[in-house]
N, C-alpha and C positions, 0 to 999 in steps of 0.2 A: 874505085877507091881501094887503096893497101889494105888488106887482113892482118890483124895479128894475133900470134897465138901466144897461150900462156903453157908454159913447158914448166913440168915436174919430173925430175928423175929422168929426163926423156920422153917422155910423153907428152904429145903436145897438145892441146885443145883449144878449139877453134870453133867458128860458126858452123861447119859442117862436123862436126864430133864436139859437141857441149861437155862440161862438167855439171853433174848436179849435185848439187849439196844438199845431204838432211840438215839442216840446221835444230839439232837437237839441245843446244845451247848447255843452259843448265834443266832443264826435263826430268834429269833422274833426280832430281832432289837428294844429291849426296849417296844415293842407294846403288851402289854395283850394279846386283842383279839388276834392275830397272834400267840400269843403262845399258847393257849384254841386250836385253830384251830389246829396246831400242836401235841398239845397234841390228841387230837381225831382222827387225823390222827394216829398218834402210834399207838395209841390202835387198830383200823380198819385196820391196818396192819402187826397187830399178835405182835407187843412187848409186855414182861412184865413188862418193865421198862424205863421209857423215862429223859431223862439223862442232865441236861442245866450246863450252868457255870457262876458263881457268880464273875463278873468282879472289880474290884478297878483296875484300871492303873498301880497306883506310887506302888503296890504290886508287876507288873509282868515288868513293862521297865522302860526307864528314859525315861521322855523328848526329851532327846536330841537322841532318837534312828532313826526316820528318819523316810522313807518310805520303807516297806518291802514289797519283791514281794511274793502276794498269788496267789492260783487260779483264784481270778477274775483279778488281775494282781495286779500292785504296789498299797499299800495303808501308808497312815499316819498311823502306828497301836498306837502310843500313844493317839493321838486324838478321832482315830475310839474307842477303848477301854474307853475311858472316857463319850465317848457320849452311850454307853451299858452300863454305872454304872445305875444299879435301885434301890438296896437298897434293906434289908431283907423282906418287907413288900410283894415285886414283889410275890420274892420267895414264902415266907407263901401262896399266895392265889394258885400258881401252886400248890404248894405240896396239898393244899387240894382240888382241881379240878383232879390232877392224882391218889390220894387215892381214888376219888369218882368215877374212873373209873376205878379200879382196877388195877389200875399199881403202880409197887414200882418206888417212888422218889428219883432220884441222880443228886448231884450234884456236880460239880470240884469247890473248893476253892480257890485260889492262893496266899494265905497271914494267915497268925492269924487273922486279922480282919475280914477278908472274912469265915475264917474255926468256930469261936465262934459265927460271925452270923446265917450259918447254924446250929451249934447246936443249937441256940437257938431255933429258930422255929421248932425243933422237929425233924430234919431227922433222919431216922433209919440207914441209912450208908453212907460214904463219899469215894470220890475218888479224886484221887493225880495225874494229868496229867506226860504225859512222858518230858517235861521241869524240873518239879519241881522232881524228884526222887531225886536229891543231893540237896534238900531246907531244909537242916537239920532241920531247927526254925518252917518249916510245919512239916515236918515227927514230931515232936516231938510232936508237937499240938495236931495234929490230933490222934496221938497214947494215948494220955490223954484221948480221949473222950471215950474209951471203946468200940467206936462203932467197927462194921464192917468195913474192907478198903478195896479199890482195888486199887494198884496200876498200873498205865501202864509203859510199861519199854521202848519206841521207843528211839533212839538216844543215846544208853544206853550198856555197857560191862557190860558182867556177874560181873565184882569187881564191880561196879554201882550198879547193881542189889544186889546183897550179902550185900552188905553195907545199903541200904534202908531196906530189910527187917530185917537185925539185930539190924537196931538203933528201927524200931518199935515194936518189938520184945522185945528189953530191957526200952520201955517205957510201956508198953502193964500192964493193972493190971487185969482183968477177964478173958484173952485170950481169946477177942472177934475174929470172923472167917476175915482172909487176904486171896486175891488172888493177883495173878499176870498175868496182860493182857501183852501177847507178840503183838509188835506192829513195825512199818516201818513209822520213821518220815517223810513221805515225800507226796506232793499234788500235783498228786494221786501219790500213791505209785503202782512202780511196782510187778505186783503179783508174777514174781518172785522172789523175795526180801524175799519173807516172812519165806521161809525158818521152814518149819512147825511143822519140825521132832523133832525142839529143843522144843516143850510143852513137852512132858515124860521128858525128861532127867531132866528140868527145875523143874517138878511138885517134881521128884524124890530127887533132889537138895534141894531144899529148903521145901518140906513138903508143897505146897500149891496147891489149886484150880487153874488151869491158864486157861485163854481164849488168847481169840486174839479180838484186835481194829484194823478194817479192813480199810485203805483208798483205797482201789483198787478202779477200776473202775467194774468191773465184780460184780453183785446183791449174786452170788452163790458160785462160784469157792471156794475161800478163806475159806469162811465161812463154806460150807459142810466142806469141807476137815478139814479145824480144830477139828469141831467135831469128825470128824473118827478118829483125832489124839487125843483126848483126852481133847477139848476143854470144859469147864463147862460152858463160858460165853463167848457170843459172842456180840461183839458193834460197828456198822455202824452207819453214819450220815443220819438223814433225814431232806427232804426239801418237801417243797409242788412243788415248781418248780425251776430245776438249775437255772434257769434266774433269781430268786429272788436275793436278796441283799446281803444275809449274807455272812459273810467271807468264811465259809466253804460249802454253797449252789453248789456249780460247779462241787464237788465232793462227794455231799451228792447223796441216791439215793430216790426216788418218791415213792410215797407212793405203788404204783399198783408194783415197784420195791423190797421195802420193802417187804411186803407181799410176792412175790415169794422167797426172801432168808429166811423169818420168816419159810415159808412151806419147804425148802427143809432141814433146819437145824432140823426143827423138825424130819423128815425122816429120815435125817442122826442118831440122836439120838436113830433113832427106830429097826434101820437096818445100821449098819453103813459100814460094806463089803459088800452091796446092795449097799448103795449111791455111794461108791467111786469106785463100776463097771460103775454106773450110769454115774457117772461126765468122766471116762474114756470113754465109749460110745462117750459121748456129746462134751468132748473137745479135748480128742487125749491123749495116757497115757502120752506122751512127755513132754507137757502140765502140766499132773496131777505130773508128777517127778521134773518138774523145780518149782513147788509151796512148794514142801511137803521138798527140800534139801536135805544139807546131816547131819543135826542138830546138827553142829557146831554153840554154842552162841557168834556172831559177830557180829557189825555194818554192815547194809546193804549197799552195793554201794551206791544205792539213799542218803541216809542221814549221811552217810560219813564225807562228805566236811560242816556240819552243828554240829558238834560233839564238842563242847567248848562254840557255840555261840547262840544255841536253848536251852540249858540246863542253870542253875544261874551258877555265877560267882560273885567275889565281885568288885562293881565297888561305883565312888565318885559320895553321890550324888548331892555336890556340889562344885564349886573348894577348893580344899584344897593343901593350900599354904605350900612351904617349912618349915620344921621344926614345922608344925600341929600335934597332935597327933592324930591316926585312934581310930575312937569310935564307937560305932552303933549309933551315932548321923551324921556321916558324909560317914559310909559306908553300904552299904547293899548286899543283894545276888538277884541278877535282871537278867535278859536273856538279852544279848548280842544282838542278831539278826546280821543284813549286815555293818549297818557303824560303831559301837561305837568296840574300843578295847575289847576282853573279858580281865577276870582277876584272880585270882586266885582262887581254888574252895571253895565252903562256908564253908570247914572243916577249914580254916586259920584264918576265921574272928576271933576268940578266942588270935590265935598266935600276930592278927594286934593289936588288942585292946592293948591302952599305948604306941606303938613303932612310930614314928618319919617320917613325910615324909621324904623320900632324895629330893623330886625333888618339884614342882610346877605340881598339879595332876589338869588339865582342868575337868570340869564336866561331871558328866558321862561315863567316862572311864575308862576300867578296871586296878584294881591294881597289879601290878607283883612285885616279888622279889626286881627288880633294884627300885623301887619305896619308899623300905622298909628303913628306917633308924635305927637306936637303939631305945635305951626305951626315953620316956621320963619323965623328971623332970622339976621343976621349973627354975633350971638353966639353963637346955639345952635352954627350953622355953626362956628366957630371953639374952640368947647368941645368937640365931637364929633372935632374935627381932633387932639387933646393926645394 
């Protein structure tokens, strides 16, 4: 079967030389120092690449989304996400404290605003979380910059997958290098979910570099194993200590944890029908069969029941009244979560643009079909006003 690598700057990586990502995401809660610290963590625990996320709110929820349950348990996530807004400036000083320690810089965007602020400051490659894979207006963004992408694919069918790589694909103008991280939306995810076998078929499919984005609880398991399956890049969360603050800290792993999956992935890369006698030794083959599947590309049980409302949809972002016309003035493509309606996928927004509330759409809610009225005109406008 073809290998393919995912090249940065020249550097190429591949099943035999992985990338590993700290996925430090938002960890530093806004706080420099804490992110310096973080970052020298990564590096002191064998990553080459330590990975944050460049937050705006009113980019990824409404307002009116509520309180989601995470790891550390229920949180306000519009509020929490507004109070992580730092501005490009944050970024520029990481990226040039991670270049000066040898590690490549990434970061997840969630908006145009968020994605042309990173390119401004110079990043060499970007990444597209598994929510945002059907954000067409990012896919397209980000497929303009010429740079490198990875996309993650969690919460996500192969016609998901196929469609994200083709819309960047048809925006793409120097056919800079894509991957695709196989992933299991779920905190933590269970590691038998992860279903391992689908990286070949996947890589074969679509012509790309694939990794995996590990939420397991397990430092190793997952991770060896994708390598021996054919992983190029592989990206776990780290924390200084689960008890810290950040949203994803509880299922991130410790730096002295880090470091043991950093050392066994590199192994695996080295010897890889070595490792995964290894990991059978250590964990039971039972074990090493319920991780690896039967690589069939499907939603995992875990993240199943999360499949319309973790991904964008197009919802109101403020009431819009019967007989309104939808515009990108008054609708967007936002993640759903637990309380708000989801609503149609962001491929419609084009179909809604001009066409007519049927009904009185409360804020924040997603738009469905029955919602939908005809076109509108000046008359209709003014007959709907009586």
């Amino acid at each position: 079967m073809e290998s393919y690598s995912f090249v940065v700057d020249g550097a190429a990586y591949h099943p035999g030389k992985p990338l590993v990502i700290a996925e430090i995401g938002t960890g530093h809660g806004g706080d420099l120092e804490k992110a310096s610290e973080l970052l020298h963590a990564a590096r002191e625990s064998g990553a080459g690449c330590a990975k944050f996320q460049h937050v705006y709110a009113r980019e990824i929820i409404h307002p009116r989304t509520g309180s989601v349950p995470l790891p550390g348990g229920p949180v306000p996530l519009f509020d929490r996400f507004r109070a992580l807004e730092t501005g490009p400036e944050f970024f520029e000083k990481l990226k040039e404290e991670a270049e000066s320690l040898g590690l490549l810089f990434l970061c997840t965007p969630f908006g145009v605003r968020s994605a042309r602020e990173l390119v401004g400051i110079g990043v060499r490659v970007l990444k597209v979380a598994s929510p945002e894979l059907n954000h067409l207006e990012l896919l397209d963004e980000v497929a303009r910059t010429d740079l490198p992408i990875i996309l993650s694919s969690g919460v996500s069918t192969l016609g998901d997958i196929e469609r994200a790589v083709d819309r960047i694909r048809r925006e793409e103008g120097t056919a800079p290098s894509r991957a695709l991280l196989h992933c299991v939306t779920a905190y933590p995810a269970p590691e038998e979910d992860y279903n391992l076998r689908v990286l070949g078929p996947l890589s074969a499919l679509l012509g790309l570099a694939v990794g995996v984005s590990d939420h397991s609880r397990d430092p190793v398991l997952v991770p060896t194993l994708a390598v021996c399956s054919g992983a190029s890049i592989v990206e776990k969360h780290i924390c200084l200590c689960r008890s810290d603050s950040g949203l994803d800290d509880p299922i991130a792993l410790t730096p002295g944890e880090f470091r043991k999956m950093a050392d066994a992935v590199s192994a695996a890369a080295a010897d890889p029908r070595s490792a995964r006698e290894a990991l059978e030794l250590e964990y039971g083959p039972a074990r090493v069969e319920a991780v690896l599947g039967d690589g069939r590309k499907r939603l995992a049980p875990s993240e199943r029941s999360n499949y319309g409302r973790t991904n964008r949809s197009l919802h109101a972002l403020g009431p819009i009244p019967r007989g309104a016309a939808f515009s990108r003035e008054n609708v967007a493509a936002l993640r759903t979560e637990k309380v708000l309606r989801p609503g149609l996928a962001p491929e419609f927004l084009d179909v809604l643009s001009g066409r007519r509330a049927a009904r009185d759409i409360p804020e924040g809610e997603g738009i469905e079909w029955g919602d939908v009225g005809g076109q509108w005109t000046e008359d209709s406008g003014r007959e709907e006003c009586r």
